[in-house]
N, C-alpha and C positions, 0 to 999 in steps of 0.2 A: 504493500500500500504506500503511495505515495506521502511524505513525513509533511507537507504543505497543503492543507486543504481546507478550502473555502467555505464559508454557510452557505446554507441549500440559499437558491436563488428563484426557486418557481415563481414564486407570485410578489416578485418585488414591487411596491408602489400599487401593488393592490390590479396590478393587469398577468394577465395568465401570460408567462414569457415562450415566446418562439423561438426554435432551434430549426435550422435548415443543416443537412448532413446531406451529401455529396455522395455517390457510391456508398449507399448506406443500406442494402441489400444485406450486405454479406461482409465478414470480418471486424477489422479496428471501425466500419462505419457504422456496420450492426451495432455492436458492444458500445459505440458513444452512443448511436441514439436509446439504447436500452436504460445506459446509465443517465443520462438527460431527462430521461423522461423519469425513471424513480429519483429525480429529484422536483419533478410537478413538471417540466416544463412540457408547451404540446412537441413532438417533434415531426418534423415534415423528412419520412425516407425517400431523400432524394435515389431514382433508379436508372437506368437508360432503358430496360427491359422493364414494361407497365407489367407484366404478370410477375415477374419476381419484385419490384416494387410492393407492390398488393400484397403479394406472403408474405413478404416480411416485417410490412405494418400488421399485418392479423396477427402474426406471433408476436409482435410485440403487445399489442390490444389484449391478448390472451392472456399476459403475464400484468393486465392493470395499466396499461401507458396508453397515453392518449398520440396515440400515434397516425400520421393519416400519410398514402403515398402521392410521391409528386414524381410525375415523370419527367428526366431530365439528364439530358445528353449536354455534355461538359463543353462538348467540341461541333456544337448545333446549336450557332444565335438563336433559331425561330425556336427552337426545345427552351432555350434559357429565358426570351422573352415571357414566352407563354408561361413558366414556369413563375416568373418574377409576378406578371400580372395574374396571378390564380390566388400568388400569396395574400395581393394587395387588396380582392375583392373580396378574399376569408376574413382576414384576418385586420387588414391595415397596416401592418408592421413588421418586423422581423428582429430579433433579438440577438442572434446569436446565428452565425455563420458556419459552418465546419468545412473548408473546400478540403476534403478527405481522397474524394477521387483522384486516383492514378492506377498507370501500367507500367511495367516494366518488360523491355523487349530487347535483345540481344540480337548481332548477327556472328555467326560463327560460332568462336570460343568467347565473343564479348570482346575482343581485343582493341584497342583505339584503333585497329592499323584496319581491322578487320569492318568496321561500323560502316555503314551506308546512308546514306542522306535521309532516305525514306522511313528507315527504322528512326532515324534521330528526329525525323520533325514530325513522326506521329508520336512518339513519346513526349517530348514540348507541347504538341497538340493539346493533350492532357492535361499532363503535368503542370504546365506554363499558365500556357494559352489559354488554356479550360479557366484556370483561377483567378486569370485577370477578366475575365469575361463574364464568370460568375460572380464576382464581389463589383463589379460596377453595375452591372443590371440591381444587385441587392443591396446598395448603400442608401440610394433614396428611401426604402425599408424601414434599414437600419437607423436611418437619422432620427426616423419616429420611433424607434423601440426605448426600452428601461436599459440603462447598464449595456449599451450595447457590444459584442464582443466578433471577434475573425479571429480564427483558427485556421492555417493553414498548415495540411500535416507534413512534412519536412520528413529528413533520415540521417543519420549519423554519414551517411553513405554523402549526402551534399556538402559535409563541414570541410573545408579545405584545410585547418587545421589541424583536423582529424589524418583527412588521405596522406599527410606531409611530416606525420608523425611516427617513425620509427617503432615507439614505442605502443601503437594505438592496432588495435583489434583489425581496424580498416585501412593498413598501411599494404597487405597482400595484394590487397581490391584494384586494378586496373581496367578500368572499362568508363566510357562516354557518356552513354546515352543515360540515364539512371541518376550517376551521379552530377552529372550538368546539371539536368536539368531541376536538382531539388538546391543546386547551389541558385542556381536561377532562380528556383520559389524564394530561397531565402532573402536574397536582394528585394525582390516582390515584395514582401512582407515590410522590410526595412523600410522599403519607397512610398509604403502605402499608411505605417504608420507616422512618417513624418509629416504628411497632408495632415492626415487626421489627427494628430497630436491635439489637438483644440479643442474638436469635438464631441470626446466622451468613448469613440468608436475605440479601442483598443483593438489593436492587432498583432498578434505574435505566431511563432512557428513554432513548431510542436515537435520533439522528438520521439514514438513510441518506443523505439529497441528495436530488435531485429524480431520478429513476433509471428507466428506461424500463421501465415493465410496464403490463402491461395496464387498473392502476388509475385510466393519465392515458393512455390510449390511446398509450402508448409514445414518448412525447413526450420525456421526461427526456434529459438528455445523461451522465447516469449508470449503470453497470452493474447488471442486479439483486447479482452478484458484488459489487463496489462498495458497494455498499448492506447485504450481507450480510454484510462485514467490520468494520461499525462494530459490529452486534449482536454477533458471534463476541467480538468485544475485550470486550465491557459481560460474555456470556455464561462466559469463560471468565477474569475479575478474581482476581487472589489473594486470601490473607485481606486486606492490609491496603489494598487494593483501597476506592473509593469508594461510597458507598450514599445515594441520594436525589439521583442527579445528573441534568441534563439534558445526552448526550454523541453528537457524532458531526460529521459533515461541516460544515462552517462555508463556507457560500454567500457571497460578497463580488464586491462591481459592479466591482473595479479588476482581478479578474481573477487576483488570487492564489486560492489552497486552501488547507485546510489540516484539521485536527482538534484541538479541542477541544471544553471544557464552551459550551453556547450559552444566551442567555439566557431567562428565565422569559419 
């Protein structure tokens, strides 16, 4: 369990708070909007596939969360608009961000030498592209919500301090596509909380760990839960709460754990 953790935030200011999660079907997005919602808030499972969307709010529905699906392609303006304006005519508002969605896609052995153009800009596609597309469609949202919060989920795998460090877990790791592009979220995240510094909006990046789902073929020694709980801490910050940070599971070769901020 995470050593930092915030008061429930459901119904701050007396308005039921909304959660939007990105690839929230399955894995670390399941597990945020599951934990989101046992803390009151409504959570909207953002899917690309409307029938898996739909399960995945019933099973959450089934467990007590007020859960409702939104269909919503990361890397499809007309999927985002529609998606932004469905919020706006529910609800009015949006609280809380999670751009969670990503891929991860390889050519060959992964090698930088081996990468092709097409694998690299459908991965940015996502990863990038997706995140800046979805947090400006949902800021005018946001600007009406309580406490409003962006989470964008990040990887140890994008920290360039990390890939450059000898001594660090992810110093083996040589490949492109993957790690660009969550060094790229992270700049994202920088860029976006410096606008909004003024605002209220808080926006920080999130580290879950290396955590078993389907995006590393379930390889991680981490839980999507696990992984779910760094976002939940960044997504539910108080006002004097931090903005512009890189935060969450801290990966170390001796064998301890632990959480904090990680580096650029």
């Amino acid at each position: 369990m995470l050593s930092h953790h915030c008061p429930p935030l459901g119904n701050a200011g007396g308005m039921t708070r909304i959660a939007l999660i990105t690839g929230a079907n399955k894995g670390i997005g399941f597990a945020t909007a599951r934990l989101l919602g046992e803390r009151g808030m409504t959570v909207l499972v953002g899917a690309r596939d409307a029938g898996r969307g739909q399960a995945a709010a019933g099973s959450l529905r089934e467990a007590g969360i007020d859960a409702r699906p939104v269909t919503l392609d990361v890397t499809d303006e007309t999927s985002i608009e529609k998606a932004a304006a469905w919020i706006a005519g529910e609800f009015g508002h949006l609280d809380v961000l999670v751009n969670n969605a990503g891929i991860a896609l390889g050519d060959g052995t992964g090698r930088p030498s081996e990468t092709t153009l097409p694998t690299l800009r459908a991965v940015f596609e996502t990863n990038v592209y997706g995140v800046v597309a979805v947090t400006n469609a949902m800021l005018p949202l946001l600007r009406k919500g309580s406490a409003p919060r962006v989470v964008n989920v990040s990887s140890e795998a994008g920290s360039i301090g990390f890939m450059t460090d000898p001594e660090s877990p992810m110093w083996p790791v040589a490949s492109v596509t993957y790690p660009a592009s969550k060094t790229a979220l992270n700049m994202v995240t920088v860029m976006y909380a410096k606008e909004l510094r003024d605002s209220g909006i808080k926006v920080n990046a999130a580290n879950p760990g290396y955590c078993a789902t389907d995006l590393n073929h379930n390889s991680g020694f981490r839980t999507p839960e696990q992984g779910a709980e760094v976002t939940v801490h960044l997504a539910t910050l108080p006002d004097d709460g931090p903005t512009g940070t890189f935060w969450g599971y801290l990966w170390r070769t001796d064998g301890t754990e632990g959480y904090g901020p990680l580096p650029w």
